[in-house]
PyMOL Python script that loads the backbone (N, CA, C, O; Angstrom):
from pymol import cmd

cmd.read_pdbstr("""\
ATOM      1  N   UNK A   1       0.845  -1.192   0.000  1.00  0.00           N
ATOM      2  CA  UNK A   1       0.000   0.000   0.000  1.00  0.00           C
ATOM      3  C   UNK A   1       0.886   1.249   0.000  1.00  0.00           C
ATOM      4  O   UNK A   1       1.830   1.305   0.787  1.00  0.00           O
ATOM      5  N   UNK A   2       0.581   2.423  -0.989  1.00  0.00           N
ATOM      6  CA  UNK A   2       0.862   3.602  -1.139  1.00  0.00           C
ATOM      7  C   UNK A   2       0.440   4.830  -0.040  1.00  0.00           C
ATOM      8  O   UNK A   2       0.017   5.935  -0.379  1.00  0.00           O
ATOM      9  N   UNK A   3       0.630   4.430   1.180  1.00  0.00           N
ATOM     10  CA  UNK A   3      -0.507   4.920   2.105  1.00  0.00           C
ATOM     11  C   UNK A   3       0.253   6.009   2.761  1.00  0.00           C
ATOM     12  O   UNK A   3      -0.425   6.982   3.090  1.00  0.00           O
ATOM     13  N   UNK A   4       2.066   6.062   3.129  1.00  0.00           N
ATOM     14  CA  UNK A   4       2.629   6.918   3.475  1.00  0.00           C
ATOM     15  C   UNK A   4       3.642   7.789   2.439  1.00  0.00           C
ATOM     16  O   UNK A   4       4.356   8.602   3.025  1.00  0.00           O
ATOM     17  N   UNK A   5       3.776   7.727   1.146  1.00  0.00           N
ATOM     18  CA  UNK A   5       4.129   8.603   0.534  1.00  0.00           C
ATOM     19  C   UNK A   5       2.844   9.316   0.017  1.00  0.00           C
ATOM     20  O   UNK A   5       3.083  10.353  -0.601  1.00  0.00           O
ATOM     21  N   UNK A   6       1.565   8.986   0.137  1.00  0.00           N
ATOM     22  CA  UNK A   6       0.277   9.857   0.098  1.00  0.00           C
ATOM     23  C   UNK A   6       0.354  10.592   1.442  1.00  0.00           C
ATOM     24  O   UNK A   6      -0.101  11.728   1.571  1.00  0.00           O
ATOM     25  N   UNK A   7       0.676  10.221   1.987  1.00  0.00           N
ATOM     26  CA  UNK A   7       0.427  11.117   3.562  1.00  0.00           C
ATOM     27  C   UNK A   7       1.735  12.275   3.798  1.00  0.00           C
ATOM     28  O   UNK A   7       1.638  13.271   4.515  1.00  0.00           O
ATOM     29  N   UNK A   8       2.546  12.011   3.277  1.00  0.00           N
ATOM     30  CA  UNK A   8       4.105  13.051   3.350  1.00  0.00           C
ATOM     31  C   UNK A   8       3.860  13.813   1.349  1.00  0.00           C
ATOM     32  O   UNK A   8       4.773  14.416   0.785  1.00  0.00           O
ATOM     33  N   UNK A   9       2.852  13.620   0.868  1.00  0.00           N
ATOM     34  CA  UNK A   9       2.497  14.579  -0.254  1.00  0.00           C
ATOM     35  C   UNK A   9       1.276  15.420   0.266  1.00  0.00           C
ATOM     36  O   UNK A   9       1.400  16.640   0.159  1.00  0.00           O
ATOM     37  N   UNK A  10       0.249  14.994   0.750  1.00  0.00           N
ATOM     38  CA  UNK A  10      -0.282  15.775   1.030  1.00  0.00           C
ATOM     39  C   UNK A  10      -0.174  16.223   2.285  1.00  0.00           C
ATOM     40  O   UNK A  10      -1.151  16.847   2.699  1.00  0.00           O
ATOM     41  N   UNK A  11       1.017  16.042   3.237  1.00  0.00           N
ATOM     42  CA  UNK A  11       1.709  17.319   4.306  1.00  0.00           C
ATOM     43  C   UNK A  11       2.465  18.321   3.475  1.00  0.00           C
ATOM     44  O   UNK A  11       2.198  19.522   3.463  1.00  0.00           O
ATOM     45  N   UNK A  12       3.477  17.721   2.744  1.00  0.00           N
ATOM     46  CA  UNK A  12       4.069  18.410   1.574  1.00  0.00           C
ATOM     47  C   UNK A  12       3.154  19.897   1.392  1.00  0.00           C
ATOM     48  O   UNK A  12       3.410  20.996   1.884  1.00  0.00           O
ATOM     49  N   UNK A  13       2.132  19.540   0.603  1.00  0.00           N
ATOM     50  CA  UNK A  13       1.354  20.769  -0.261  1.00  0.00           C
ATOM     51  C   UNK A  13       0.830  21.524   0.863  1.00  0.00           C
ATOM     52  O   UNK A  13       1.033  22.738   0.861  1.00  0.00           O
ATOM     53  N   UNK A  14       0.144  20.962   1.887  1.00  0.00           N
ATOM     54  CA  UNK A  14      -0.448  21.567   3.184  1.00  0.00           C
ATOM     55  C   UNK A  14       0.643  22.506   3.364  1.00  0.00           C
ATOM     56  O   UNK A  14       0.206  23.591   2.980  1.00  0.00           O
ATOM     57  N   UNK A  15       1.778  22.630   3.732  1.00  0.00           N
ATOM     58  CA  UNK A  15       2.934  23.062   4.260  1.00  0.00           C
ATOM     59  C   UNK A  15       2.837  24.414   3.469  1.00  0.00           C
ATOM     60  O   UNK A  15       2.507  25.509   3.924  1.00  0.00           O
ATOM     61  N   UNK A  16       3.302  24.007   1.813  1.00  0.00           N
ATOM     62  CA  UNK A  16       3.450  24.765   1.384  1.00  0.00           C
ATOM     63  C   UNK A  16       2.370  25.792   0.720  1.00  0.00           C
ATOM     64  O   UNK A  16       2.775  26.863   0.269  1.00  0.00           O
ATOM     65  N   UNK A  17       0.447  25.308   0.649  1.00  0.00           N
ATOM     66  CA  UNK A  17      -0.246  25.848   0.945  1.00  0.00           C
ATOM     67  C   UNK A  17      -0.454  26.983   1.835  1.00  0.00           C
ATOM     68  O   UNK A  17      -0.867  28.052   1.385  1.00  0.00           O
ATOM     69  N   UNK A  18      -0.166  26.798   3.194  1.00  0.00           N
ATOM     70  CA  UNK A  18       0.446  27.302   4.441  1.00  0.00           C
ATOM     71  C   UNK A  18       1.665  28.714   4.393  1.00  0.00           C
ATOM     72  O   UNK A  18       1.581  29.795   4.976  1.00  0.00           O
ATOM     73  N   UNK A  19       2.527  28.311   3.670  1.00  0.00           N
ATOM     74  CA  UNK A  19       3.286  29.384   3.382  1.00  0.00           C
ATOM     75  C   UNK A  19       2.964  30.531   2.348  1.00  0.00           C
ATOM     76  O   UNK A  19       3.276  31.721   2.327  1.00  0.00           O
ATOM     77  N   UNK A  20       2.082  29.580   1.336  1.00  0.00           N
ATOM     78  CA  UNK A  20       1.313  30.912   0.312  1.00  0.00           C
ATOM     79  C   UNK A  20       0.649  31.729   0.808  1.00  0.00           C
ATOM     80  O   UNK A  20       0.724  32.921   0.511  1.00  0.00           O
ATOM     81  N   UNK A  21      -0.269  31.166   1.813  1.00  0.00           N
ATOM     82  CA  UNK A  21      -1.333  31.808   2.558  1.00  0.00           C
ATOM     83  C   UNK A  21      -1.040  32.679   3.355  1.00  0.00           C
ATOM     84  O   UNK A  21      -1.778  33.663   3.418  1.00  0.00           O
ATOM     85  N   UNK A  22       0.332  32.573   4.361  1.00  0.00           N
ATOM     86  CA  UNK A  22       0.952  33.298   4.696  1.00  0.00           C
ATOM     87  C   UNK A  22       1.864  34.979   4.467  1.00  0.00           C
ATOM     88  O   UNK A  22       2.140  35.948   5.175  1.00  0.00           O
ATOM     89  N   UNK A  23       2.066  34.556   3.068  1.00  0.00           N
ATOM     90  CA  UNK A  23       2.544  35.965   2.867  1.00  0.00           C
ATOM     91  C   UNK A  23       1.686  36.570   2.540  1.00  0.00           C
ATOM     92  O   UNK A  23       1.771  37.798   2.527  1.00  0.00           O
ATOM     93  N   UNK A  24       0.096  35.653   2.005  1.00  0.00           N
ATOM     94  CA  UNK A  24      -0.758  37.188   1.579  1.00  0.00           C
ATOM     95  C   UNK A  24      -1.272  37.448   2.809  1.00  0.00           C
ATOM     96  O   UNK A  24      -1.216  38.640   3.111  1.00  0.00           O
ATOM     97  N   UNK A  25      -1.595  36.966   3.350  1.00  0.00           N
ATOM     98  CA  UNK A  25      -2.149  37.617   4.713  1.00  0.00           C
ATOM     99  C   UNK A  25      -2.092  38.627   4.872  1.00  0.00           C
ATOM    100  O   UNK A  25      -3.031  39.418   4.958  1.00  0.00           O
ATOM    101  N   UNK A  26      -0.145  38.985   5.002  1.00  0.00           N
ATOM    102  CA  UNK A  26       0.449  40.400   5.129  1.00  0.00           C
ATOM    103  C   UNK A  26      -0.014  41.216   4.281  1.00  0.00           C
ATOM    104  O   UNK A  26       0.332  41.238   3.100  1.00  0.00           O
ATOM    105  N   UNK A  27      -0.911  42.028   4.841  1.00  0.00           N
ATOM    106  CA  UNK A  27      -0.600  43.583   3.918  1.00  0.00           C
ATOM    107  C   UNK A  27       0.153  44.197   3.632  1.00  0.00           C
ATOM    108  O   UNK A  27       0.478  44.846   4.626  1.00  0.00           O
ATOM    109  N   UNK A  28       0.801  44.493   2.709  1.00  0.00           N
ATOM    110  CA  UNK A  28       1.406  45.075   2.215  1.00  0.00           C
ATOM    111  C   UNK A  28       1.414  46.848   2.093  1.00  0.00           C
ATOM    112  O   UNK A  28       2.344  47.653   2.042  1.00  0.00           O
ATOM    113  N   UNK A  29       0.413  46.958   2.081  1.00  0.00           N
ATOM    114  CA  UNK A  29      -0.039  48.486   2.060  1.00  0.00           C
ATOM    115  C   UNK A  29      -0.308  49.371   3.247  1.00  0.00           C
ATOM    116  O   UNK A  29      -0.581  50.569   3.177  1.00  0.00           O
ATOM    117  N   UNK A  30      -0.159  48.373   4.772  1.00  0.00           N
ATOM    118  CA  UNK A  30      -0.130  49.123   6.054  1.00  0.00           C
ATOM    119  C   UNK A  30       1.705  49.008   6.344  1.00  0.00           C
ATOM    120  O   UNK A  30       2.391  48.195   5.724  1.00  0.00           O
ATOM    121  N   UNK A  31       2.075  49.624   7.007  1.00  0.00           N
ATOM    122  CA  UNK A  31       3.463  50.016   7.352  1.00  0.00           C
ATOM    123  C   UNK A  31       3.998  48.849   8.294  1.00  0.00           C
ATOM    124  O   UNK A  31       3.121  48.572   9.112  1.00  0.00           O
ATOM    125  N   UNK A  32       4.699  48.372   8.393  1.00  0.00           N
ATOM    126  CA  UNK A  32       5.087  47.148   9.430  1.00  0.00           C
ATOM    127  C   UNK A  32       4.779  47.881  10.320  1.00  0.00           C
ATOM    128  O   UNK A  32       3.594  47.819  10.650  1.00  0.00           O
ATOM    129  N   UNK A  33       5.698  48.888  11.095  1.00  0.00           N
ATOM    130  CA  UNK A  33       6.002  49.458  12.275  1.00  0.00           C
ATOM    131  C   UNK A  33       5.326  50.939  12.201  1.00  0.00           C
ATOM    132  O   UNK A  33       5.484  51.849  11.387  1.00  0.00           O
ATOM    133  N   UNK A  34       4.651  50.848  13.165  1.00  0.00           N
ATOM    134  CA  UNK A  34       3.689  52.565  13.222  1.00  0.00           C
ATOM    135  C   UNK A  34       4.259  52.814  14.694  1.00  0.00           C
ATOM    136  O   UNK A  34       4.401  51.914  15.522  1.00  0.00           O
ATOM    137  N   UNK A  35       4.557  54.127  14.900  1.00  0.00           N
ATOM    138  CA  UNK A  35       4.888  55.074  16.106  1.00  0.00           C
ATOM    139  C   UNK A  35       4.124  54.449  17.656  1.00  0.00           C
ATOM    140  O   UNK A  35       2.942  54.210  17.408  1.00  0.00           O
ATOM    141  N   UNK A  36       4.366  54.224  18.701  1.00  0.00           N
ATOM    142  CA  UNK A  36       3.866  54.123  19.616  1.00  0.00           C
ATOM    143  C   UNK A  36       2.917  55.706  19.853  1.00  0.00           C
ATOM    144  O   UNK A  36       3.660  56.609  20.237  1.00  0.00           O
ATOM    145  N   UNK A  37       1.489  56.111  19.684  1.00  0.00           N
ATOM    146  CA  UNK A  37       0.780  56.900  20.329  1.00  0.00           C
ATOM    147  C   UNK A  37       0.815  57.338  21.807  1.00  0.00           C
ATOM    148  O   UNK A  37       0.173  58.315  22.194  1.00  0.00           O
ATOM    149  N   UNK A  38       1.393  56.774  22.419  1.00  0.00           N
ATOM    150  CA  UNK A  38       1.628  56.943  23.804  1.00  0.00           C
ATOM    151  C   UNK A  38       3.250  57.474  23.911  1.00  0.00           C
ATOM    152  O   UNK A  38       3.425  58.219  24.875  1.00  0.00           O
ATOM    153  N   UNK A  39       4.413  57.224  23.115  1.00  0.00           N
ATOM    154  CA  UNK A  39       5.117  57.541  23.435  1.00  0.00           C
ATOM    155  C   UNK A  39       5.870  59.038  23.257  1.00  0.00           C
ATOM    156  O   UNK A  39       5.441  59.837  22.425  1.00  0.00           O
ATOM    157  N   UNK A  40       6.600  59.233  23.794  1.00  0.00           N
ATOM    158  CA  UNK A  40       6.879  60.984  24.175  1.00  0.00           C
ATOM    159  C   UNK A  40       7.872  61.750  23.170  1.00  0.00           C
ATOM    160  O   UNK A  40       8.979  61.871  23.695  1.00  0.00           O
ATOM    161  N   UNK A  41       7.820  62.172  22.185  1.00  0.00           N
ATOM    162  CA  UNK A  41       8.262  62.765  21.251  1.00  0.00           C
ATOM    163  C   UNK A  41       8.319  64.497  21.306  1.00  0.00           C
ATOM    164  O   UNK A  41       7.622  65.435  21.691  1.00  0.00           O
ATOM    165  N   UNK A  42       9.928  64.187  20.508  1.00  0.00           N
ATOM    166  CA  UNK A  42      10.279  65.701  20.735  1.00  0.00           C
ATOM    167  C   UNK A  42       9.770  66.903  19.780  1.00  0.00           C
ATOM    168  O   UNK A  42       9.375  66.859  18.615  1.00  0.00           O
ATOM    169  N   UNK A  43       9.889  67.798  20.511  1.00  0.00           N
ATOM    170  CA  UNK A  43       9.108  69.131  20.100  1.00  0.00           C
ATOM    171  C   UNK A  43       9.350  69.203  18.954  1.00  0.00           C
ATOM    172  O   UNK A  43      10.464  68.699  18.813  1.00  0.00           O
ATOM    173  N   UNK A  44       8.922  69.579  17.891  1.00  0.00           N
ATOM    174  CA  UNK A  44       9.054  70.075  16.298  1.00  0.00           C
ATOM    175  C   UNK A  44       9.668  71.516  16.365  1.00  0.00           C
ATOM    176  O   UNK A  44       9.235  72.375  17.134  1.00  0.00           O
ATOM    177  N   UNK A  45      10.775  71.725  15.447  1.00  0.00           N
ATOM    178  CA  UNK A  45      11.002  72.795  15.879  1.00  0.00           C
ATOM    179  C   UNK A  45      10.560  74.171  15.000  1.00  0.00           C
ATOM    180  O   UNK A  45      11.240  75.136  14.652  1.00  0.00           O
ATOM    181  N   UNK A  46       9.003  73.823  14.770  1.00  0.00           N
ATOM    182  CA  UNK A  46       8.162  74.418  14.445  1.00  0.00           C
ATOM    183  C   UNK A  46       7.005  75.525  15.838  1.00  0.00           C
ATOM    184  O   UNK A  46       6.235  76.483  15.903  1.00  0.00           O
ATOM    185  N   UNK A  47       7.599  74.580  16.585  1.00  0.00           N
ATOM    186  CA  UNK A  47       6.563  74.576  17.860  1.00  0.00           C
ATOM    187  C   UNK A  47       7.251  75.670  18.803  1.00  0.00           C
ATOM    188  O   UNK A  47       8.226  75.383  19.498  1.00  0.00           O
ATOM    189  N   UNK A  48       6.666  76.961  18.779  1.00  0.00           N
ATOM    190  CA  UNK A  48       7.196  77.719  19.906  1.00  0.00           C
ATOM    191  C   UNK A  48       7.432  77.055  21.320  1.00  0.00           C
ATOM    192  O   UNK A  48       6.601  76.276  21.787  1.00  0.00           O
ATOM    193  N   UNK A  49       8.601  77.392  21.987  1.00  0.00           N
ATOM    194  CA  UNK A  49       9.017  76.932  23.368  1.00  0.00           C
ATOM    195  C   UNK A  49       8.214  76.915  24.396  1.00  0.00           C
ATOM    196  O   UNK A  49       7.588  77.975  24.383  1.00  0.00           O
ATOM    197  N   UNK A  50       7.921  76.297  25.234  1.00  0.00           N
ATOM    198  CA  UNK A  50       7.355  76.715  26.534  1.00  0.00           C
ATOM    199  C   UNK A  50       7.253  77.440  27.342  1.00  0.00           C
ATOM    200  O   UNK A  50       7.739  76.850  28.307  1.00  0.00           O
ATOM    201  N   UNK A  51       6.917  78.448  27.685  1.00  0.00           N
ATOM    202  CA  UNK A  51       7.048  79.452  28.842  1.00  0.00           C
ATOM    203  C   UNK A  51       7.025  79.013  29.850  1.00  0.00           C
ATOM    204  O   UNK A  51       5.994  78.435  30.192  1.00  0.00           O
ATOM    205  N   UNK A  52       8.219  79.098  30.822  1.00  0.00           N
ATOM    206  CA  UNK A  52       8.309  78.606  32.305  1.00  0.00           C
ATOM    207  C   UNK A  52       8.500  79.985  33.426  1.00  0.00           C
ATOM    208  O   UNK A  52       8.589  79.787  34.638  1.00  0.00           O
TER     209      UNK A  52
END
""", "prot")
cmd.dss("prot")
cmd.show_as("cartoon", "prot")
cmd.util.cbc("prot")
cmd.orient("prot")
């Protein structure tokens, strides 16, 4: 019986099914890495100084 080179072909394609599916997932058109909103960034130096 042909029963385990059917079973290591169709892990085979699964696998690599798996990896196709994978890169589209990724969007492409959002930025990997976007700015933390919370984190503390320096003044533009557009931005008049602070008065203390």
């Amino acid at each position: 019986m042909a029963i385990r080179p059917l079973l290591f072909g169709i892990l085979f394609v699964a696998v690599f099914v798996g990896i196709i599916l994978s890169l589209v997932w990724v969007d492409p058109s959002h930025p990997v890495r976007q700015p933390d909103p919370l984190a503390p960034s320096a003044p533009s130096p557009s931005a008049p100084a602070p008065v203390q």
